[in-house]
C-alpha positions in Angstrom: 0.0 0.0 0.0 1.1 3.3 -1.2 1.5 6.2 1.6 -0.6 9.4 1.4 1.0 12.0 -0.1 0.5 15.7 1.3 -0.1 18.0 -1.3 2.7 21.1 -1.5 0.1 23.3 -2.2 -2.5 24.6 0.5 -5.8 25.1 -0.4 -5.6 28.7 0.0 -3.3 28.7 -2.9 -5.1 26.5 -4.8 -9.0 28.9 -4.3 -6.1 31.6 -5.4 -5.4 30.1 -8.4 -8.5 29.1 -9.6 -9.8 32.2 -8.6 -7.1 34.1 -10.6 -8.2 31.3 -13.5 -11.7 31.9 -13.7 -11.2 35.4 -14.1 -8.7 35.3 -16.7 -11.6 33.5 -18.5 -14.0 35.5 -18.0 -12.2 38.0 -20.1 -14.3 41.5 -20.5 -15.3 43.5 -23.6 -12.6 45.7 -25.6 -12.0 48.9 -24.3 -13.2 49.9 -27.8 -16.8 48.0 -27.2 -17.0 49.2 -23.8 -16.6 53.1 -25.1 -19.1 52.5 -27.9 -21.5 50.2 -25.9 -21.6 53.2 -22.6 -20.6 56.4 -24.4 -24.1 58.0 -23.9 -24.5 55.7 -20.8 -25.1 57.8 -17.5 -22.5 55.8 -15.9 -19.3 58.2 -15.7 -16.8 56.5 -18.5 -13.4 58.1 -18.2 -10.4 57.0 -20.7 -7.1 57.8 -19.6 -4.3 60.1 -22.3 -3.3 58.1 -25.3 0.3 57.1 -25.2 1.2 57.8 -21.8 1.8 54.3 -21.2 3.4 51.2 -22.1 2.8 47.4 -21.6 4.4 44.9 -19.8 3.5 41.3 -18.8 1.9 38.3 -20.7 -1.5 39.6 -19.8 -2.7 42.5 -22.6 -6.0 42.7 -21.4 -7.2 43.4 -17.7 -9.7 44.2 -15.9 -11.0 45.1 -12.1 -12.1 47.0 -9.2 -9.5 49.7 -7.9 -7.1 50.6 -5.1 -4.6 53.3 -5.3 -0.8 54.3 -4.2 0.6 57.6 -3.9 4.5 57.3 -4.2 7.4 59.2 -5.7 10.2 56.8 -6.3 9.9 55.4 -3.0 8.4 52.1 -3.4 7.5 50.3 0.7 3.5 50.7 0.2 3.7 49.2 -3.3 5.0 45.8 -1.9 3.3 45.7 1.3 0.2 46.3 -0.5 0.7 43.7 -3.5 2.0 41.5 -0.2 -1.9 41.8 0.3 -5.0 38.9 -1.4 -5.2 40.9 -4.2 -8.8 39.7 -5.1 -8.3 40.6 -9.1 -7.9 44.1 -8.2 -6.0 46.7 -10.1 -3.7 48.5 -8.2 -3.2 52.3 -9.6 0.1 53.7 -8.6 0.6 57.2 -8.7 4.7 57.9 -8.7 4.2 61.1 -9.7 5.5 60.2 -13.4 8.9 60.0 -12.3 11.4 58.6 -14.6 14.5 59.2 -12.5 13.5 55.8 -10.9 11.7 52.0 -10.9 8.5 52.0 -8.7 8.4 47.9 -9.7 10.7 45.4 -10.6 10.1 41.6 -11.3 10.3 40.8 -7.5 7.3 43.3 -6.9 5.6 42.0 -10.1 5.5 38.2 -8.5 3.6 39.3 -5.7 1.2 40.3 -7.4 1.0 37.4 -9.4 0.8 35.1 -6.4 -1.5 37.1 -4.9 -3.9 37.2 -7.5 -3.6 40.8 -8.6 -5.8 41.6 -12.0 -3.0 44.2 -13.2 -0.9 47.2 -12.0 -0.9 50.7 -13.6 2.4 52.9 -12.4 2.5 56.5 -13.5 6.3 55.7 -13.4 8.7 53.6 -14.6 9.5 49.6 -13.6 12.7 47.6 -14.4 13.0 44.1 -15.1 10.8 44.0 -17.9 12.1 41.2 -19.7 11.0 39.0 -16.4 8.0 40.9 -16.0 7.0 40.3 -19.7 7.1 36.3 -18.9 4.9 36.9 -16.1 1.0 36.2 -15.9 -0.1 40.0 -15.0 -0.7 42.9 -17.0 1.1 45.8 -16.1 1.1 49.2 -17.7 3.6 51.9 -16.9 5.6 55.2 -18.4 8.9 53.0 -19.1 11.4 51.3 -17.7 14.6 52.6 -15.9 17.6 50.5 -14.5 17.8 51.9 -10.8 15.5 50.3 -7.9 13.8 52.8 -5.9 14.4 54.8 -2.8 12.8 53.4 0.5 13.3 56.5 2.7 8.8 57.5 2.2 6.1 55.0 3.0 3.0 56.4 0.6 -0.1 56.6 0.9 -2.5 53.8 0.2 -6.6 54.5 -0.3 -6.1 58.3 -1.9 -7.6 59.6 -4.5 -4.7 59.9 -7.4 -5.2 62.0 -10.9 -2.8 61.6 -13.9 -3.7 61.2 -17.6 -6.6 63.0 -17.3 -8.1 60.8 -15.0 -9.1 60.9 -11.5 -8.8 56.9 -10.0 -10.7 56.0 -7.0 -10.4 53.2 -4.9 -13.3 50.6 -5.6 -13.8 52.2 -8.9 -13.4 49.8 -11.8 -10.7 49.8 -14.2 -10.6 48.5 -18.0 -7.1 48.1 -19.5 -6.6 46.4 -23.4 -4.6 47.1 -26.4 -6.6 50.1 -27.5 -5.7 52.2 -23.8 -7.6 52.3 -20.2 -10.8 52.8 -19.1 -12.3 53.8 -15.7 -15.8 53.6 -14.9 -17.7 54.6 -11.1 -19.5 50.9 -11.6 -18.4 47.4 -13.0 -19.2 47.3 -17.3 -19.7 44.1 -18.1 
């Protein structure tokens, strides 16, 4: 008789993993459909500046409700909150648009992905992007730059943040594709 193998895995990881499954296939409208399907809508449809940002990570297309970051190049909150059960959230960092610095790097990045973050978007820069871009997450930011952040300012986490045109507010809903990013008061699909 064969002994009973323990799984590695604990079942927290595994309800993470399917969880972060089942919404990868539950993929969401274009940005494109969502913009011609609630254009007249009287929910408040807000799409960040073209070409501000660039993307990183296997993921292209993302999707979910929002938490926010204020940072400049000082990066503490950003792991600590990625740290977190990310619950297919999109966490929208506001660095300020620095490019003197990396807000996230691949280390940063696989927290997320563990934790079953939906996507990050960094009004800053990350490094590491040739890791990042074999990672399961979508992550859109201003660039990439080769030096790591400073650690000296803690952030805020929960603040309203405005770049791009936008204004981003926690447990608002975030759309991200190909085409640019989206953010709505309620959920659009």
């Amino acid at each position: 008789m064969l002994p009973m193998l323990r799984p590695r895995v604990s079942s927290r990881q595994i309800a993470r993993r399917f969880a972060r499954m089942s919404s990868l296939s539950q993929s969401p409208p274009s940005c494109a459909d969502i913009c011609d399907n609630h254009v007249a809508s009287p929910e408040r449809l807000s799409v960040v500046e073209p070409g501000l940002f660039q993307s990183y990570g296997k993921v292209k297309r993302f999707h979910g409700q929002i938490e926010t970051i204020r940072c400049f190049e000082s990066n503490p909150v950003v792991r600590s909150t990625l740290g977190t059960a990310g619950e297919s959230r999109v966490l929208v960092v506001d660095g300020g648009g620095s490019k003197r610095v990396a807000i996230c790097g691949d280390m940063i990045a696989s927290l997320a992905v563990q934790n079953g973050w939906a996507g990050i978007l960094i009004n800053g820069c990350i490094r590491d992007s040739a890791i990042i871009d074999q990672m399961e997450i979508g992550i859109k930011a201003r660039g990439t730059h080769p030096v790591k952040s400073i650690k000296t300012y803690e952030g805020e986490r929960g603040v309203r943040v405005s770049f791009g045109g936008v204004e981003f507010v926690p447990g608002h809903f975030l759309y991200s594709d190909e085409d640019g990013i989206i953010v709505s008061e309620k959920p659009l699909h």
